[in-house]
C-alpha positions in Angstrom: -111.0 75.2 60.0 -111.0 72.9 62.9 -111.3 69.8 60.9 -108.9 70.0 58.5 -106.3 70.4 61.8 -107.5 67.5 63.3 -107.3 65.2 59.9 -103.6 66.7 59.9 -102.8 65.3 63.2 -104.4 62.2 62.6 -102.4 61.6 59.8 -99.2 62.1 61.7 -100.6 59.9 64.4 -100.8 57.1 61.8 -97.1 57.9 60.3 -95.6 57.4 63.5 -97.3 54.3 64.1 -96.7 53.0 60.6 -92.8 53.8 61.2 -92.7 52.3 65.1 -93.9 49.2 62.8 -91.9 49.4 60.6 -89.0 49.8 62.7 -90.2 46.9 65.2 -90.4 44.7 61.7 -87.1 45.2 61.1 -85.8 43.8 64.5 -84.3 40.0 64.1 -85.8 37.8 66.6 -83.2 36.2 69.1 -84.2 33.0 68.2 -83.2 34.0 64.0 -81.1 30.8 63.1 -78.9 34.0 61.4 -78.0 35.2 64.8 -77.2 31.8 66.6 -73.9 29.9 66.9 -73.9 26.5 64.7 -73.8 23.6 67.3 -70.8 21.3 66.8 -70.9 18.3 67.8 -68.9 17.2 71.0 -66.0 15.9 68.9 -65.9 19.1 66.9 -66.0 21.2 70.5 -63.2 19.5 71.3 -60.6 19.8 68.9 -61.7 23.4 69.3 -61.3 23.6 72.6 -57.8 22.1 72.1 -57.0 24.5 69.3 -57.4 27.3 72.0 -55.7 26.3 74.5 -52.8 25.8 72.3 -52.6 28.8 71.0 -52.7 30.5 74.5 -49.4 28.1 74.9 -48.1 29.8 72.0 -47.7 33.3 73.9 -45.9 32.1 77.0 -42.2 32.4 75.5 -39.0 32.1 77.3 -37.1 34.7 78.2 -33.7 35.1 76.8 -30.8 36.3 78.1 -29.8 39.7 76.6 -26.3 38.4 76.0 -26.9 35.9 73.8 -28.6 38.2 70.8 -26.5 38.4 67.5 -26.2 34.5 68.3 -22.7 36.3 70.3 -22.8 34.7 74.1 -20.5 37.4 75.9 -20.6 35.0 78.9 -18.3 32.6 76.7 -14.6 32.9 77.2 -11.4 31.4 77.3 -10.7 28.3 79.2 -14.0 27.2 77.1 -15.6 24.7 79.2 -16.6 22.2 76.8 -19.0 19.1 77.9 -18.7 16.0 75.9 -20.7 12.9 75.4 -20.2 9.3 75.3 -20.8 9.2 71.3 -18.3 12.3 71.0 -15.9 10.1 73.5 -16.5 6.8 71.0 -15.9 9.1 67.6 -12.8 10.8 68.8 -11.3 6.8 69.9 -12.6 5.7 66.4 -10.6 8.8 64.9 -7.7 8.9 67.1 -8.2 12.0 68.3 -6.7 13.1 72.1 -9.6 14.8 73.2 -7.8 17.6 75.2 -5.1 18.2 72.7 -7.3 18.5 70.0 -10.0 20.4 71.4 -7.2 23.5 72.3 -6.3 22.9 68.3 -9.8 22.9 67.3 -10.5 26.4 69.5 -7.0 28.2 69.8 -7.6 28.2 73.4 -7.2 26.5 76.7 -10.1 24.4 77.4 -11.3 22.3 80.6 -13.3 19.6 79.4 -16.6 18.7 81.7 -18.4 15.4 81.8 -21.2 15.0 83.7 -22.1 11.9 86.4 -25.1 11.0 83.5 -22.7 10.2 80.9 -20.4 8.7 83.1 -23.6 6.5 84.0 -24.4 5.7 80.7 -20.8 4.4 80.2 -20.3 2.5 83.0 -24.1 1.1 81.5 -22.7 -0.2 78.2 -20.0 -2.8 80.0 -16.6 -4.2 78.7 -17.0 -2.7 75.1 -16.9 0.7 75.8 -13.8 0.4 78.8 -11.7 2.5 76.4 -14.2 5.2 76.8 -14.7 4.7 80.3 -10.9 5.0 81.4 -10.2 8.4 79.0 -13.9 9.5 80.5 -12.2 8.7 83.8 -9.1 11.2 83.0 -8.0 13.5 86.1 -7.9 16.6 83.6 -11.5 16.2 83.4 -13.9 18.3 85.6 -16.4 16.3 87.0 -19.8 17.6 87.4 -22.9 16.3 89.1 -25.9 15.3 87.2 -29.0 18.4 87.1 -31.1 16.1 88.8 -30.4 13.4 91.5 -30.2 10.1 90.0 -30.5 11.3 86.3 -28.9 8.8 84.0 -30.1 9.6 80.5 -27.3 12.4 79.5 -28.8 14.1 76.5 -31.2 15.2 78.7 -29.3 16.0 81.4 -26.8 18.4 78.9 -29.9 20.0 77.5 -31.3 21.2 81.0 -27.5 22.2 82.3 -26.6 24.5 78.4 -30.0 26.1 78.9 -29.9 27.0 82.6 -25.9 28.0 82.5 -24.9 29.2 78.5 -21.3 28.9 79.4 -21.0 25.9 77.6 -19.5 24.7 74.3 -21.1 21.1 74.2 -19.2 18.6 72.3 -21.2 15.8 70.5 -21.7 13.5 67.4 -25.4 13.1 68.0 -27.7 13.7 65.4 -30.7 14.3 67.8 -28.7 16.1 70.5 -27.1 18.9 68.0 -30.8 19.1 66.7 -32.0 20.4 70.1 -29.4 22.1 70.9 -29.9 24.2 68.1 -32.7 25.6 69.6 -30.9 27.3 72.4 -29.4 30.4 71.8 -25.3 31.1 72.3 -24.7 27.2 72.5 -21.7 26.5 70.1 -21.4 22.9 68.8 -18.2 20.4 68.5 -18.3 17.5 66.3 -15.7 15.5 64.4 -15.7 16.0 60.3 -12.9 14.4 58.5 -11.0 13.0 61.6 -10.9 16.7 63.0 -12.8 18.8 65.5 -15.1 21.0 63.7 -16.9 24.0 65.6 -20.3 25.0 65.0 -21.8 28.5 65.9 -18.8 30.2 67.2 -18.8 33.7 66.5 -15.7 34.9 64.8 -15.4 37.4 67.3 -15.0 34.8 70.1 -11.1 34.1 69.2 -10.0 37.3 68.9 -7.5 38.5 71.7 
């Protein structure tokens, strides 16, 4: 009877051995091309490395204000302070339009008007064609405002950086590429001039009631 036992536990023996094999056979080897990254080339590694990093930029958004959702900016009120341009100063001569006067037609409101020491820069830049502009720019109804930034003569940015730190602002312009990025700030209504009128833009309805 002993031999037969002994056959029976050589047998397992050699199972296990056969599976430990088989089990050893079926581990990929770390060097398996199937298990390594494919190496780019370093121009390839760049425009990688650049596609991460910008979308990391995607996730840092700005903050906004909870008082400017429903694109309704409770911190707007009558007197609107509206800040105009030089081009919305040299459309409203072209159209014979008083800027105050009109403005209070256009919003059903008193308004002060605001223009900044940048566009009052740029003005006094352009010379003897644009004196018209400069003496109504000049008017003592106007409230005078310093520029963001010491020295800063280029206005457009200069409006830009005041409407998005202080959204009490209506701005009043008949640039093209200032109302485009001005669009992107929340509860900044726009002025421009459409058939020899003021026209508003992005005003809730709500703001002229009362």
């Amino acid at each position: 009877p002993r031999p037969p036992a002994r056959s029976a536990m050589a047998k397992k023996q050699k199972q296990a051995k056969t599976k430990q094999f088989a089990a050893t056979k079926r581990m990929i080897s770390p060097n398996d091309s199937r298990i390594q990254k494919p190496k780019l080339n370093p121009n390839q590694q760049a425009k990688l490395d650049a596609q991460k990093e910008k979308e990391k930029g995607l996730n840092h958004v700005t903050q906004t204000s909870s008082s400017l959702f429903f694109t309704h900016n409770s911190a707007l009120g009558p007197p609107y302070h509206v800040l105009i341009d030089t081009n919305f100063i040299n459309f409203s001569i072209q159209n014979k339009l008083d800027i105050m006067r009109s403005l209070m037609d256009c919003l059903y409101a008193k308004v002060t008007v605001c223009i900044t020491d940048a566009v009052m820069a740029e003005l006094e830049k352009l010379g003897p064609k644009f004196r018209v502009a400069l003496t109504i720019a000049k008017d003592p109804r106007f409230e005078r405002l310093p520029a963001m930034k010491p020295g800063a003569t280029y206005a457009d940015d200069d409006l830009v950086e005041r409407v998005t730190a202080h959204r009490i602002y209506i701005v009043a312009t008949c640039d093209k590429d200032l109302k485009r990025r001005l669009r992107k700030i929340p509860g900044v209504p726009l002025i421009s001039i459409k058939e020899r009128r003021y026209q508003v833009e992005r005003m809730p309805e709500g703001q002229f009631i009362g």
